[in-house]
GUTIGU-84617 format. One record per residue: residue in one letter; x, z, y of N, C-alpha, C in turn; residue number from 1. Coordinates in steps of 0.05 Angstrom, whole numbers, plus 5000, padded with zeros to 4 digits. Layout:
BEGIN
<bagu A,<X,Z,Y>,<X,Z,Y>,<X,Z,Y>,NUM>
...
REM end
This chain:
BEGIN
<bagu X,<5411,4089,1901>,<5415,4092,1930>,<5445,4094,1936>,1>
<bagu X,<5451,4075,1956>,<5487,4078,1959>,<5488,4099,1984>,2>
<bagu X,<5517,4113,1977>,<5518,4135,1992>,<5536,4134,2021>,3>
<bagu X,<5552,4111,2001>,<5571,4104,2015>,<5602,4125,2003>,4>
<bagu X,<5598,4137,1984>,<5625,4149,1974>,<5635,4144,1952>,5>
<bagu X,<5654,4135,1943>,<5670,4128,1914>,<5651,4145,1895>,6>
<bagu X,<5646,4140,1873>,<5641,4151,1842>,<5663,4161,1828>,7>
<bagu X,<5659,4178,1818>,<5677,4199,1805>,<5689,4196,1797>,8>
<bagu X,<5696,4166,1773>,<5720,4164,1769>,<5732,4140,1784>,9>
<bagu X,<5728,4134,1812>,<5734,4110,1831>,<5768,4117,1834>,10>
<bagu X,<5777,4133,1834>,<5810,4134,1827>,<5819,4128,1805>,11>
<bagu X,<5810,4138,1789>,<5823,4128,1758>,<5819,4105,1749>,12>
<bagu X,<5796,4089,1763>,<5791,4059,1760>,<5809,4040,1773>,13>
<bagu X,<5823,4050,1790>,<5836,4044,1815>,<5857,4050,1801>,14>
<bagu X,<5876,4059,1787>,<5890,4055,1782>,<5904,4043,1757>,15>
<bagu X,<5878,4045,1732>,<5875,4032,1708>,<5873,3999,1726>,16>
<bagu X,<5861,3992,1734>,<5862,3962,1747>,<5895,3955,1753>,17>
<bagu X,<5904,3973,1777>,<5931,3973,1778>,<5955,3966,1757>,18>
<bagu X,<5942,3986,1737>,<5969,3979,1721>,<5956,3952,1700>,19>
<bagu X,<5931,3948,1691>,<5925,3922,1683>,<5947,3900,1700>,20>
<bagu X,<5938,3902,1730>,<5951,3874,1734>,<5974,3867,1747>,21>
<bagu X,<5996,3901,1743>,<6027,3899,1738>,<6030,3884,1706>,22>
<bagu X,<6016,3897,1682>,<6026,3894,1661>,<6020,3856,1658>,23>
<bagu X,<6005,3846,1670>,<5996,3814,1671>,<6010,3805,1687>,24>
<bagu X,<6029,3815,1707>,<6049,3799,1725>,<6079,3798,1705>,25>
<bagu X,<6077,3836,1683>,<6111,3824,1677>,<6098,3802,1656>,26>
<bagu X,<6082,3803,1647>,<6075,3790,1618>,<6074,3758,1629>,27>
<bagu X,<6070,3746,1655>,<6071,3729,1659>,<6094,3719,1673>,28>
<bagu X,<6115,3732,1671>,<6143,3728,1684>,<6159,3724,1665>,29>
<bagu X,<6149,3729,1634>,<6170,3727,1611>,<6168,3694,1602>,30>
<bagu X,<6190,3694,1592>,<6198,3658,1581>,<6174,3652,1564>,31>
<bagu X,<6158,3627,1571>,<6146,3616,1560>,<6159,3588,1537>,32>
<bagu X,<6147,3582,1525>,<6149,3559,1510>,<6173,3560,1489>,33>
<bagu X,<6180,3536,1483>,<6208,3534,1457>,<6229,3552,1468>,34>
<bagu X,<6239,3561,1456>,<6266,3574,1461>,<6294,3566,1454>,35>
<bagu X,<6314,3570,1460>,<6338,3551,1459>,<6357,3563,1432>,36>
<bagu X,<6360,3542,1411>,<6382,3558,1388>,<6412,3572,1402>,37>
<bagu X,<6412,3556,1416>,<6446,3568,1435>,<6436,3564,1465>,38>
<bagu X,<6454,3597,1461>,<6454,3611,1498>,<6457,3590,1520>,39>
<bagu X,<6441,3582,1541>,<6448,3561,1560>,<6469,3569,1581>,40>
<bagu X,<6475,3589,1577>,<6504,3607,1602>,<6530,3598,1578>,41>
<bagu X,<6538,3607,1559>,<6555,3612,1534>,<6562,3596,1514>,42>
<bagu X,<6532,3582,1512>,<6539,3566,1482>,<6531,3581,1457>,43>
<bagu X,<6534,3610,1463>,<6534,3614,1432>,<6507,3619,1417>,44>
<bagu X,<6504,3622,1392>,<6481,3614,1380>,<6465,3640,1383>,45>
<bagu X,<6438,3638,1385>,<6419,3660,1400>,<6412,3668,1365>,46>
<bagu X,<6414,3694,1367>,<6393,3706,1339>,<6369,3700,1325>,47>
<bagu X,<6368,3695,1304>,<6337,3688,1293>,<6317,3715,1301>,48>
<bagu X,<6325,3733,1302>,<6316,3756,1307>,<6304,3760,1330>,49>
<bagu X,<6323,3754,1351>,<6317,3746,1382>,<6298,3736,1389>,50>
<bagu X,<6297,3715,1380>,<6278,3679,1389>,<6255,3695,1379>,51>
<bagu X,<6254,3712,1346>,<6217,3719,1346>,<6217,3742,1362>,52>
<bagu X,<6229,3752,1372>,<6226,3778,1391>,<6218,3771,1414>,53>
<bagu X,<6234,3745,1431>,<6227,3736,1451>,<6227,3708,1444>,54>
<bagu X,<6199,3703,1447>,<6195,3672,1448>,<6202,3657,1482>,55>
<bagu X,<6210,3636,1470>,<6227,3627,1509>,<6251,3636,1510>,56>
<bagu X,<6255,3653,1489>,<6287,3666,1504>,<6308,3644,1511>,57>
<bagu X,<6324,3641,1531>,<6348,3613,1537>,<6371,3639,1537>,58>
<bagu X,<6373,3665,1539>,<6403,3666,1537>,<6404,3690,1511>,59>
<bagu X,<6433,3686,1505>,<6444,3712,1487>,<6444,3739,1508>,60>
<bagu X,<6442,3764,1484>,<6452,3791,1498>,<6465,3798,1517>,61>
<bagu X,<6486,3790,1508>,<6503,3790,1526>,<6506,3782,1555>,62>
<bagu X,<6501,3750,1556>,<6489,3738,1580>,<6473,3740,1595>,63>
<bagu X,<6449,3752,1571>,<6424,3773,1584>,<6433,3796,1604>,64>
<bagu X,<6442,3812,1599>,<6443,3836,1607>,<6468,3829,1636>,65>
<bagu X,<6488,3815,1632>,<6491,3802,1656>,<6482,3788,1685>,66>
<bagu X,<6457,3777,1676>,<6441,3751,1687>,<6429,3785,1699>,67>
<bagu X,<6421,3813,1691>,<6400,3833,1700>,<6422,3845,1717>,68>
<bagu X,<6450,3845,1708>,<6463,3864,1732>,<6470,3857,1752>,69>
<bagu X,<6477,3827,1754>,<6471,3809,1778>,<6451,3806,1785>,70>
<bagu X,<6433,3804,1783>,<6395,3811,1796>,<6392,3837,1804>,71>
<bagu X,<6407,3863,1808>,<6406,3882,1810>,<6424,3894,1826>,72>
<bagu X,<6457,3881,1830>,<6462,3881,1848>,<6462,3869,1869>,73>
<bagu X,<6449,3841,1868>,<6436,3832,1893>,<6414,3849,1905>,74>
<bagu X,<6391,3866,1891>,<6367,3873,1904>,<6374,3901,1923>,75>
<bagu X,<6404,3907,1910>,<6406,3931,1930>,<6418,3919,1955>,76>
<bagu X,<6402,3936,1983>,<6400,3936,2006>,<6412,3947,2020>,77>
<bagu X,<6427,3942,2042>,<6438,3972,2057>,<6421,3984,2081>,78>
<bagu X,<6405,3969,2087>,<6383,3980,2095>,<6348,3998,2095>,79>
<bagu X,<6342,4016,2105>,<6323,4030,2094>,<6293,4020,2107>,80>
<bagu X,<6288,3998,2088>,<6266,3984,2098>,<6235,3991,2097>,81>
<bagu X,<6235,4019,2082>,<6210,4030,2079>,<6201,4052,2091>,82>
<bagu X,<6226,4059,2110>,<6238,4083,2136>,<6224,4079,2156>,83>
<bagu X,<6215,4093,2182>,<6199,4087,2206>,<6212,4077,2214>,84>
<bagu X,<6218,4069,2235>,<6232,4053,2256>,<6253,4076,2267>,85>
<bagu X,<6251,4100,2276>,<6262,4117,2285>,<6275,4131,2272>,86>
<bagu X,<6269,4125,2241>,<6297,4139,2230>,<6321,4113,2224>,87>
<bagu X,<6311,4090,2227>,<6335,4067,2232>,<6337,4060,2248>,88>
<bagu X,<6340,4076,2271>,<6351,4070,2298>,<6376,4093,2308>,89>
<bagu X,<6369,4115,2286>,<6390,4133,2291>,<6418,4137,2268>,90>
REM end
């Protein structure tokens, strides 16, 4: 008989689902396919180490971690876009 109210563990399902299909968005955002012997930013030669760590990888460390702090300082905003309206009007 439906009651019409969530089951007991209807939160914790709700959020195990959640993080299932964050962890399937980063997993499907990572480099697929061959990966490159040398960095495509640099040139220089990518680690054997690297390539089986990350399959797909196209850049070195270095380049890496560059390519993330430029992605990062683009995402910051100077506006507070998750704010009501009335606290960005004052």
């Amino acid at each position: 008989m439906a009651t019409g109210w969530a089951g007991d563990n209807a939160v914790n399902d709700q959020i195990r689902d959640s993080i299932a299909d964050e962890v399937q968005r980063a997993r499907d955002s990572l480099p697929k396919g061959p990966g490159l012997d040398f960095c495509e930013e640099c040139g220089d030669p990518i680690p054997e180490a690297r390539k089986r760590a990350l399959p797909g990888v196209r850049l070195c460390v270095q380049c890496q971690k560059e390519a993330e702090a430029d992605r990062d300082r683009q995402a910051v905003s100077p506006y507070n876009r998750k704010g009501s309206k009335d606290s960005q009007l004052r």
